[in-house]
C-alpha positions as CSV (number, residue, x, y, z in Angstrom):
1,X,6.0,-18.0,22.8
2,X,7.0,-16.5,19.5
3,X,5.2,-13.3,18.1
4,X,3.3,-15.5,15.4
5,X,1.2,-16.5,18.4
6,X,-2.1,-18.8,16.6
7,X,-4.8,-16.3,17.8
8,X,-2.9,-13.1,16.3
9,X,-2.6,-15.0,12.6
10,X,-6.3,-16.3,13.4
11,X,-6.9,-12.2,13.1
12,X,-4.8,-11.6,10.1
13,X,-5.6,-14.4,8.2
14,X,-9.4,-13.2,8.7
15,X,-8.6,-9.8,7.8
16,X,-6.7,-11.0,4.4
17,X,-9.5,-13.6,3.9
18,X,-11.9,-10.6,4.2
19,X,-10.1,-8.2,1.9
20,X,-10.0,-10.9,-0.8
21,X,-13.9,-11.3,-0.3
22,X,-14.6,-7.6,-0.5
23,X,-12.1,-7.2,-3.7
24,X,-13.4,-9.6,-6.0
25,X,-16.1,-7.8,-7.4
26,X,-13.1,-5.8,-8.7
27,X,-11.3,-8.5,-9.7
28,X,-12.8,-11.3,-10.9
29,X,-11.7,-11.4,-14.7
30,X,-8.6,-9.4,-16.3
31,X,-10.6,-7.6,-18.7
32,X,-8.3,-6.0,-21.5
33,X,-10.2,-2.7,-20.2
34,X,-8.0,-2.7,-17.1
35,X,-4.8,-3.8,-18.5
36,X,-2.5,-0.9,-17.6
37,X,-0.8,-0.3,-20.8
38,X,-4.1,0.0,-22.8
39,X,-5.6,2.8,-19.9
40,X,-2.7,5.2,-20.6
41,X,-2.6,4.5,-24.3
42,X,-6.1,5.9,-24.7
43,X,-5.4,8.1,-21.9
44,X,-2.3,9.6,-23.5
45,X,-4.0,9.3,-27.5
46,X,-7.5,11.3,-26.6
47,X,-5.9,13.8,-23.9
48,X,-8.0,12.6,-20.7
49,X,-6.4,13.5,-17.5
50,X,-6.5,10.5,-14.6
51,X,-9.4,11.6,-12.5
52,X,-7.5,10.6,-9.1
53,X,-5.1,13.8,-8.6
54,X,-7.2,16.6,-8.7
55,X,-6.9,19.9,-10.3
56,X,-6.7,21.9,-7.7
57,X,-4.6,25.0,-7.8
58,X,-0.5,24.4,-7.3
59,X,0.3,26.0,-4.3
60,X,3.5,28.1,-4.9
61,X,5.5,27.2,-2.5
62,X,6.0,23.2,-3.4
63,X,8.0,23.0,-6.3
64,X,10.1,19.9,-7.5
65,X,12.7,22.2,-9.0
66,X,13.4,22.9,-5.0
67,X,13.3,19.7,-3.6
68,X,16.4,18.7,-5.8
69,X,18.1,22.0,-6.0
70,X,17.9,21.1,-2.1
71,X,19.3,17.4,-2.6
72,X,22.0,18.4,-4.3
73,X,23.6,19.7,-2.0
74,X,24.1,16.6,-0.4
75,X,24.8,14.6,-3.7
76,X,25.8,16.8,-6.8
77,X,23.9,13.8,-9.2
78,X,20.6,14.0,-8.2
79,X,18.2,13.7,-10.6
80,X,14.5,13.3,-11.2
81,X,13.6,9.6,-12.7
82,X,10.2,8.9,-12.5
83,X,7.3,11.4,-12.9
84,X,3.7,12.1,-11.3
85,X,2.0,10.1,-13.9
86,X,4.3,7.1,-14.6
87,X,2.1,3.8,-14.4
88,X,2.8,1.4,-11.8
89,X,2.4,-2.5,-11.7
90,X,2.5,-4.5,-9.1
91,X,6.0,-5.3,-7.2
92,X,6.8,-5.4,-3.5
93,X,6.0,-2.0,-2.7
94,X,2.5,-2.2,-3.9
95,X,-0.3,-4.6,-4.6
96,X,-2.5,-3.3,-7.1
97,X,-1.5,-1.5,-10.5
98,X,-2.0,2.5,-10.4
99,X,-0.3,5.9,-11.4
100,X,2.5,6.7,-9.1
101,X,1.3,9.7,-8.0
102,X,4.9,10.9,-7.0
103,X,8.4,11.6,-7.8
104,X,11.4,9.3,-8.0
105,X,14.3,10.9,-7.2
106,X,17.9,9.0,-7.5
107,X,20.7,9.0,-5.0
108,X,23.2,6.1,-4.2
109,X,22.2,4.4,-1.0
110,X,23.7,6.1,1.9
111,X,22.8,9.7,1.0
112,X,21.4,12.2,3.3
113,X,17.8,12.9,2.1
114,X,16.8,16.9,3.3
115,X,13.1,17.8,3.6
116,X,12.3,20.5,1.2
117,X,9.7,22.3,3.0
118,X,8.7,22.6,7.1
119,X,6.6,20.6,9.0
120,X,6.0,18.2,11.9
121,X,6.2,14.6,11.2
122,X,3.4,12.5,11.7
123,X,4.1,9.4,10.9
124,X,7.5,7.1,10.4
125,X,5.6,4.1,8.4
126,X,7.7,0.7,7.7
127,X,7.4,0.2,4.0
128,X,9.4,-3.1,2.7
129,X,12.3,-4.2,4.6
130,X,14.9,-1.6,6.2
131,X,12.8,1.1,4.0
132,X,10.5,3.7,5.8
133,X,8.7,6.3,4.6
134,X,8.5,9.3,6.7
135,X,5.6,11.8,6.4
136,X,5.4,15.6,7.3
137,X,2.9,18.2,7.4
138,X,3.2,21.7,6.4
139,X,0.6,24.1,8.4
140,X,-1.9,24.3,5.9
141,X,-2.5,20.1,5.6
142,X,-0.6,19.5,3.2
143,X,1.4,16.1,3.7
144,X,4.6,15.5,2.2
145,X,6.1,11.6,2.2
146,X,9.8,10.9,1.7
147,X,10.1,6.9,0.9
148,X,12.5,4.5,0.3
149,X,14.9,5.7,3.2
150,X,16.5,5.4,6.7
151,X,14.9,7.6,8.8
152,X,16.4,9.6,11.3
153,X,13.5,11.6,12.4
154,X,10.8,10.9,14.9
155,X,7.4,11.2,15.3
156,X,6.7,14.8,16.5
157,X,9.9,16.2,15.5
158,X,9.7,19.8,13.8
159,X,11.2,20.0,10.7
160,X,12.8,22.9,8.8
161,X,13.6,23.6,4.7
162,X,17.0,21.8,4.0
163,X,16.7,19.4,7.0
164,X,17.8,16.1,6.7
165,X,14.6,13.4,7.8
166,X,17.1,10.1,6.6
167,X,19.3,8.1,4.4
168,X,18.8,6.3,1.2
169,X,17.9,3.4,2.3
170,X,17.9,2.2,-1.9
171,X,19.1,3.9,-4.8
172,X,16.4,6.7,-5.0
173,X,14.0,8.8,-2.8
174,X,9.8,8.9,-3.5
175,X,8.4,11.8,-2.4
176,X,4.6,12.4,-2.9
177,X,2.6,14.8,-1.8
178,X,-1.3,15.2,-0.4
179,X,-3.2,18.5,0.3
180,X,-5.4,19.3,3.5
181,X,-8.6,17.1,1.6
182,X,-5.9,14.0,1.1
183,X,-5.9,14.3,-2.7
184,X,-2.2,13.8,-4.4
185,X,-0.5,16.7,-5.9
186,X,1.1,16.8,-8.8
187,X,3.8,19.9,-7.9
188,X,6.6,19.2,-10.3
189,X,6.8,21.3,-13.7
190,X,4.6,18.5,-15.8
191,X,1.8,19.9,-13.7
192,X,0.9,22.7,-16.1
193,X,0.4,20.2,-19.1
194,X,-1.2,16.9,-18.0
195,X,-4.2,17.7,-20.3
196,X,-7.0,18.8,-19.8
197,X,-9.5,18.9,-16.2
198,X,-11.4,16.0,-15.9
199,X,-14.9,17.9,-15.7
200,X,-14.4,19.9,-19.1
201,X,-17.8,18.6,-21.1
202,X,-16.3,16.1,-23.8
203,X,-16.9,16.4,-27.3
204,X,-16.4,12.9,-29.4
205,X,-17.9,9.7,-28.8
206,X,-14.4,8.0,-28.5
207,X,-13.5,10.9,-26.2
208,X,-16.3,10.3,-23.6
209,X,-15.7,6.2,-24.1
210,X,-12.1,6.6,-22.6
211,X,-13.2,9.6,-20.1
212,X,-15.5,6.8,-19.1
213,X,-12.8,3.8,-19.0
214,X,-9.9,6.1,-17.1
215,X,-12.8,7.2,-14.4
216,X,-13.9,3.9,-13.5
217,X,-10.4,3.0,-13.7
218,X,-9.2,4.6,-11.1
219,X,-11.9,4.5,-9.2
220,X,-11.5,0.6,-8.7
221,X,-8.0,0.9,-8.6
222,X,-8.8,4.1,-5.5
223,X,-11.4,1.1,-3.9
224,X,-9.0,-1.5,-3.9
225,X,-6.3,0.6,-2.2
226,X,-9.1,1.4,0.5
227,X,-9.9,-2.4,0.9
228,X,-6.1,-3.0,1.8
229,X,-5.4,-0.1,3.5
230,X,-8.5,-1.0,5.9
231,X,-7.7,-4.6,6.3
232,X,-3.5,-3.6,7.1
233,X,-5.2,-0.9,9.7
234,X,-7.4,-3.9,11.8
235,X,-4.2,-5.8,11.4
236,X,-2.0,-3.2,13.2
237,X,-4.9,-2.5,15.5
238,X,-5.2,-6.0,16.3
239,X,-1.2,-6.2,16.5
240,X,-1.0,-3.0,18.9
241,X,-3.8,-4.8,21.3
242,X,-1.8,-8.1,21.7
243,X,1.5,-6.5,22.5
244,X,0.3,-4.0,24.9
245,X,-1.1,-7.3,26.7
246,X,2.2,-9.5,25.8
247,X,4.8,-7.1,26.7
248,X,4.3,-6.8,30.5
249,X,3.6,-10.2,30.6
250,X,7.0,-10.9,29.0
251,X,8.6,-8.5,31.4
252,X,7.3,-10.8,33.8
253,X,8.5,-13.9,32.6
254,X,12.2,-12.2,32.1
255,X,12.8,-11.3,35.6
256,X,11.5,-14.6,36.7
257,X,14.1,-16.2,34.2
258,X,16.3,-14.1,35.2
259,X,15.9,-15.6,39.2
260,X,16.1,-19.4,37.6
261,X,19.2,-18.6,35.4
262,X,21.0,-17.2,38.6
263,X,20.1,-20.5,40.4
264,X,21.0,-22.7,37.2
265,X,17.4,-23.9,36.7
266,X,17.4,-22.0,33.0
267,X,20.1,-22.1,30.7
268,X,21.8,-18.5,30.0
269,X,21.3,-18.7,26.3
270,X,17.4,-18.9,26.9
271,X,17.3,-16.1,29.1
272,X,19.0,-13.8,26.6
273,X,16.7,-15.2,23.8
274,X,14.1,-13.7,25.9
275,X,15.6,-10.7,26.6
276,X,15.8,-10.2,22.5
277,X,12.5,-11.0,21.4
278,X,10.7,-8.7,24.7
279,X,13.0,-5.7,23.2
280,X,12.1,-6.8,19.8
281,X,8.4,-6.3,20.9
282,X,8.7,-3.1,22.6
283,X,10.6,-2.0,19.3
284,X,7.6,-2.6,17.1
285,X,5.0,-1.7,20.3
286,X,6.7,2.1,20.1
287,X,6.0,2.1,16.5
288,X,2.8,0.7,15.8
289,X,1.0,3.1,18.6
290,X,1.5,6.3,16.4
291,X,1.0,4.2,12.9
292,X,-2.6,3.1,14.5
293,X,-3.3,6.7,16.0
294,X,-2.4,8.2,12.3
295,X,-4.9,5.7,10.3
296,X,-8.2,7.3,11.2
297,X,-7.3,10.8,9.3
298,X,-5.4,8.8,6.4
299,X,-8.7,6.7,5.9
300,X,-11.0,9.9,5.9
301,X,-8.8,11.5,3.4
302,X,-9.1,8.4,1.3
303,X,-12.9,8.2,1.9
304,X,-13.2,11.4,0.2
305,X,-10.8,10.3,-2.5
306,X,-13.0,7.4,-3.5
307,X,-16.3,9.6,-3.2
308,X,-14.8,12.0,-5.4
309,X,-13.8,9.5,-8.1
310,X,-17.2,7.8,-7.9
311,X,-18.7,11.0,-8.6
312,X,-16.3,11.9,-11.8
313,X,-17.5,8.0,-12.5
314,X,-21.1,8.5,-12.4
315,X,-20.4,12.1,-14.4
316,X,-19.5,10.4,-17.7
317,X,-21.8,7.4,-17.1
318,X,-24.7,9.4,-16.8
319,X,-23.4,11.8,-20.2
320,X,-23.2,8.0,-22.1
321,X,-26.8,6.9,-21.3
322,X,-28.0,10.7,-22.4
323,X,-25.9,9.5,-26.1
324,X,-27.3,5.7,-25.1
325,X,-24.1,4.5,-24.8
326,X,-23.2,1.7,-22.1
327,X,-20.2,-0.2,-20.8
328,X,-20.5,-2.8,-23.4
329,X,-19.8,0.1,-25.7
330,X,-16.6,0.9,-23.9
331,X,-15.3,-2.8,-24.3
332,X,-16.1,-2.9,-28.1
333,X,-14.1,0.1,-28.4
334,X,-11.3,-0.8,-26.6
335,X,-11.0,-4.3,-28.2
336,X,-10.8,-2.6,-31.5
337,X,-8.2,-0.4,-30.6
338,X,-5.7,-3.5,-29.3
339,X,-6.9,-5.6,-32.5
340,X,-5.5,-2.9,-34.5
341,X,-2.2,-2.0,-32.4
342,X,-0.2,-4.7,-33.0
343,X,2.2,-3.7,-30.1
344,X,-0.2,-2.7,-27.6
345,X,-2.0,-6.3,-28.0
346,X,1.3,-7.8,-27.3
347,X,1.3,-5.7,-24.3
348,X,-2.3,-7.1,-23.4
349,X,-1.5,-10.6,-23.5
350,X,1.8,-10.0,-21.8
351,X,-0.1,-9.1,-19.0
352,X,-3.1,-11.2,-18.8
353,X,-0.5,-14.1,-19.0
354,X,1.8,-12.2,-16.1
355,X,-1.3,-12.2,-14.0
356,X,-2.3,-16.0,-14.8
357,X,0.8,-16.7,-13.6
358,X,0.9,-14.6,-10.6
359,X,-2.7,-16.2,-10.0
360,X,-0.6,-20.0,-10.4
361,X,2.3,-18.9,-7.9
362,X,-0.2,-17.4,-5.5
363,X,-2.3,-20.6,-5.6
364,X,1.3,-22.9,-5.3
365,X,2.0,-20.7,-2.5
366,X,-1.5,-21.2,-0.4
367,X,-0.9,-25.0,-1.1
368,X,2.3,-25.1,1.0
369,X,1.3,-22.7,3.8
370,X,-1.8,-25.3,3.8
371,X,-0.1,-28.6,3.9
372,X,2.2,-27.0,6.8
373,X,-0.5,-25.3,8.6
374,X,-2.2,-29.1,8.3
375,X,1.2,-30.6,10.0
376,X,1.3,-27.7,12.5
377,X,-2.0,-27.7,13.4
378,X,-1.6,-31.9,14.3
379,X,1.4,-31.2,16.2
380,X,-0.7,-28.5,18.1
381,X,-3.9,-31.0,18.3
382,X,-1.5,-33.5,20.0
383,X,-0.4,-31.0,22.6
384,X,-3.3,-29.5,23.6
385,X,-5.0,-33.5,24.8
386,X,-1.7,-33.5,26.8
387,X,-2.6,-30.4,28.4
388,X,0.6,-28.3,27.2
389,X,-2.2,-25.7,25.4
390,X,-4.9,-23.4,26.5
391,X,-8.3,-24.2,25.1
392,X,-8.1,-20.5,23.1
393,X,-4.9,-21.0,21.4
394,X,-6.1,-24.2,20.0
395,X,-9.2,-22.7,18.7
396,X,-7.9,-19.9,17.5
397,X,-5.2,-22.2,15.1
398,X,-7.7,-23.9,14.2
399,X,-10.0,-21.1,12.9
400,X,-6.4,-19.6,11.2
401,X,-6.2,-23.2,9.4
402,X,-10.1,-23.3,8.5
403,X,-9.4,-19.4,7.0
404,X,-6.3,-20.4,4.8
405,X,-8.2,-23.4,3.1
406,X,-10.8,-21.1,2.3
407,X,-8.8,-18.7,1.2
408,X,-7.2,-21.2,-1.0
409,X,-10.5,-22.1,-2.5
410,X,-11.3,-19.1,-3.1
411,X,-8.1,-18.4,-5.4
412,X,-8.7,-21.8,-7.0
413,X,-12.3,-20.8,-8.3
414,X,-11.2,-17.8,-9.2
């Protein structure tokens, strides 16, 4: 049986389903309030700082200036593209909109990538195809990630200044950094000027209006991340489970295919199939067990995050009702600000109509995967009355099918 066995997409579907569930009380209308470009224009026009990094004293010994001085070395061009506080929108590396929170750093693929400061690694995550991100931490908690490459580091391995973790698996490295309480850190040279600390007491209206905006912001944007982060840990977790029960059992079936090959019961070419995808699972068994056994700390550090950003939230909400100001107040300025910006209300209806249309190709997508999940499922419905399937697997494709056609009418009321 193939890994996309019906009861381990029942799970995942679930998951997904339940992720989309918790979500939508984030997402249920593109407000121009939480189109990107209009959060850092204010952002960047009134001097408010994003409330997610925090401003916590620079430890000296990180410094961006290293980390390419260090590069260098292995490829004379290397040079910073993309800073801390660039704004992100959704691609295949990430779901949701957000600051990058890191440091793009370009090398042509192939290039050794060295670690800039020591370490043991802790964690060698798959992040979107032949890319990994590999994750070290210094002594004092502090986590240092290294994305986009080829790693050639394990889990456990001791790492020193200078040593190289991988290979460009892209065109550039992204390295961000966490300290010992999981908050990012912003430790290139832009860190000294990012405006001012988030807690400083406001003095304009306008001023509190967008300290308001930018803190409940990012703390959606921080919840969101959560909600996914949780919902790809139970899917790992639920992953891990079924291959630690699978893999023996496909050990099993090798050796006894093994014994029907040699008497010509079971063709060669099946055997060897076998033999691929039981390797195939051990591959991914050997990785997920440390991924799973590293997302317990990663969500307590994120826990705090949020808590922290809900605080800096209810800061300037409770400062608006003392000047009785509310939210609605917030939206009114806002909207006045695009009105009058001729390019920045381009920018809003860019967006809104890039997300309509996401929302279109997501919905033409569910179609599909329901129309085949409607044929599957017959074909399946068929076998099991002949006996060729468990009881289990039949329920559990039919609960995956029952999920997706929620899911897709979910996306359709949305």
């Amino acid at each position: 049986m193939r890994n996309n066995l019906p009861g381990v997409r029942s799970i995942c579907s679930l998951l997904i389903l339940t992720s989309l569930l918790i979500g939508a009380a984030f997402a249920e209308e593109v407000t121009t309030s939480r189109v990107p470009a209009v959060v850092e224009k204010l952002q960047q026009e009134y001097g408010v700082t994003a409330p997610t990094p925090t401003s916590a004293a620079q430890p000296a010994v990180y410094s961006l200036e290293d980390l390419v001085e260090l590069n260098r070395r292995n490829y004379p061009g290397t040079w910073v593209t993309s800073g801390f506080y660039d704004w992100r929108t959704v691609s295949k590396y990430r779901t949701n909109p957000g600051l990058h929170l890191g440091y793009d750093i370009a090398m042509p693929y192939g290039a050794p990538v060295s670690a800039a400061w020591s370490g043991i690694v802790v964690a060698v995550t798959p992040w979107y195809g032949s890319e990994y991100g590999v994750t070290v931490e210094a002594p004092d908690g502090t986590r240092v990630t290294y994305g986009h490459i080829s790693p050639t580091v394990s889990v456990g391995a001791s790492i020193a200044p200078g040593q190289i973790i991988g290979t460009i698996a892209s065109d550039h490295v992204d390295v961000k950094m966490r300290d010992e309480q999981g908050n990012y850190v912003a430790f290139g040279s832009e860190y000294k000027s990012t405006g001012r600390p988030w807690n400083v007491p406001v003095g304009s209206r306008e001023e509190l209006l967008v300290s308001w905006l930018v803190a409940r912001n990012t703390f959606e944007l921080t919840e969101e991340q959560i909600t996914g982060s949780k919902a790809s840990s139970l899917k790992d977790a639920a992953r891990l489970k079924h291959l630690k029960a699978s893999v023996p059992e496909k050990v099993k079936d090798l050796k006894l295919m093994e014994q029907y090959a040699a008497q010509g019961l079971v063709a060669r070419r099946a055997v060897e199939e076998a033999r691929q995808e039981l390797q195939a699972q051990q591959k991914e068994l050997a990785t997920l067990g440390p991924r799973v056994n590293s997302g317990a700390p990663q969500q307590n550090r994120w826990a705090r995050e949020r808590e922290a950003a809900r605080s800096r939230v209810a800061h300037y909400e409770n400062e608006a009702r003392r000047r009785g100001l509310s939210w609605a107040d917030v939206e009114t300025f806002v909207n006045q600000k695009v009105v009058g910006d001729g390019s920045l209300k381009a920018k809003v209806q860019a967006y809104k109509s890039s997300m309509t249309e996401s929302q279109r190709k997501k919905i033409e997508k569910l179609k599909r995967e329901v129309a085949e999940g409607r044929t599957r499922l017959a074909t399946l419905e068929d076998l099991y009355k002949m006996g060729g399937l468990p009881r289990r697997e039949i329920d559990a494709a039919r609960k995956e099918q029952s999920l997706l056609e929620q899911e897709l009418k979910i996306y359709q009321s949305r």
